[in-house]
C-alpha positions in Angstrom: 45.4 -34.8 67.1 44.3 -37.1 64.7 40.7 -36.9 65.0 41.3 -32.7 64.2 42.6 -33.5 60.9 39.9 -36.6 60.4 37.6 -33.7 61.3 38.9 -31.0 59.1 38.9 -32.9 56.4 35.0 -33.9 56.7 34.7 -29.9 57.0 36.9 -29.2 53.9 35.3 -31.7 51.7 31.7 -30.8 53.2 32.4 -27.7 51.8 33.8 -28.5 48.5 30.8 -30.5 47.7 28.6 -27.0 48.8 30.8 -25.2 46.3 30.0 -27.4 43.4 26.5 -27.5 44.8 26.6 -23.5 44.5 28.3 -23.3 41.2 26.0 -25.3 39.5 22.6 -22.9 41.2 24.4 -20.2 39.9 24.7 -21.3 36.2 20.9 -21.3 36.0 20.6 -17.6 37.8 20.9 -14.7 35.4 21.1 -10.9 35.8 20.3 -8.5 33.2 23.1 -5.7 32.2 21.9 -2.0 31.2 22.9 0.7 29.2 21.7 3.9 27.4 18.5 4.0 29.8 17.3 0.3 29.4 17.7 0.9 25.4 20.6 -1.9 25.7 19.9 -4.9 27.4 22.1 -8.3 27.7 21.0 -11.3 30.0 23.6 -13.3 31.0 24.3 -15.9 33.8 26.9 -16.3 36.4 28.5 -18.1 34.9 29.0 -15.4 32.3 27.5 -17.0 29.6 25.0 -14.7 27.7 21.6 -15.8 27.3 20.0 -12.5 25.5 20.6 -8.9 24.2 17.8 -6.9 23.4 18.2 -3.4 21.2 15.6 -1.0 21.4 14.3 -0.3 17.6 14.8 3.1 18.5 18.8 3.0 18.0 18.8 0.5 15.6 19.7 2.4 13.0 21.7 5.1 14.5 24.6 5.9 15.1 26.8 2.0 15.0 29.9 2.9 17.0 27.6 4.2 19.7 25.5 1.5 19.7 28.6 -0.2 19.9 29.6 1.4 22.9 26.2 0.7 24.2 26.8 -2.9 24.0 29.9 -2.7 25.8 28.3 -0.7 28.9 25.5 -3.1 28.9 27.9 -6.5 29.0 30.3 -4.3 31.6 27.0 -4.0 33.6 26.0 -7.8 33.5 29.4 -9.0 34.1 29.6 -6.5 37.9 26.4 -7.6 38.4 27.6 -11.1 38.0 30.5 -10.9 40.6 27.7 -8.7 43.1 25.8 -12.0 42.8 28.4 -14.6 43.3 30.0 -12.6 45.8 26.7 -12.2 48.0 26.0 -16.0 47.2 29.6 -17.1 48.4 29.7 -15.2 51.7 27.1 -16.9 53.3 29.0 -20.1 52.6 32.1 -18.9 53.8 31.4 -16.6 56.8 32.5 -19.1 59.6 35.7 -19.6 58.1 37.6 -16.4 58.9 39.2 -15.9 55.1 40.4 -12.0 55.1 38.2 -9.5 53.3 38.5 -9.4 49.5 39.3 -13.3 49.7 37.9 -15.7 46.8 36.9 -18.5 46.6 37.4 -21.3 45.0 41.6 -21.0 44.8 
């Protein structure tokens, strides 16, 4: 019995040491957020911190609680595309563990 929970706990901290591994990957990897047809754009990481946003000259000077709204959809965008990415980056890390669907990690 002992040498199960010797093992587990190699497995457990194996795999904490492959989250932290992961966590810090994904700080450098960015996705880029959309809105208005491209005229919006914010870059930010996943680790949600935003690296750019880019305004098309074009609605510059329209129309600011639109372009407000604009900025909204495209920091909505980057922050689902965000979880997409951790999400997709995660599972292959966890797939032999058997956590229910909709499970995330860490705690």
């Amino acid at each position: 019995m002992r040498g199960n929970i010797g093992q587990l706990m190699k497995q457990a901290q194996a795999m904490q040491d492959n989250m932290r591994r992961m966590q810090e990957q994904l700080a450098s990897v960015e996705v880029e957020g959309h809105a208005g047809s491209g005229v919006v754009r914010v870059v930010m990481t996943c680790k949600h911190e935003v690296r750019r946003v880019a305004i098309d000259p074009s609605v510059a000077g329209e129309d600011r609680e639109m372009l407000e709204d604009l900025l909204v959809a495209a920091f909505n965008d980057a922050a689902h595309k965000v979880e997409a990415t951790v999400a997709e980056r995660m599972s292959g890390m966890t797939a032999g563990l058997g956590l229910p669907p909709g499970f995330k990690l860490p705690f």
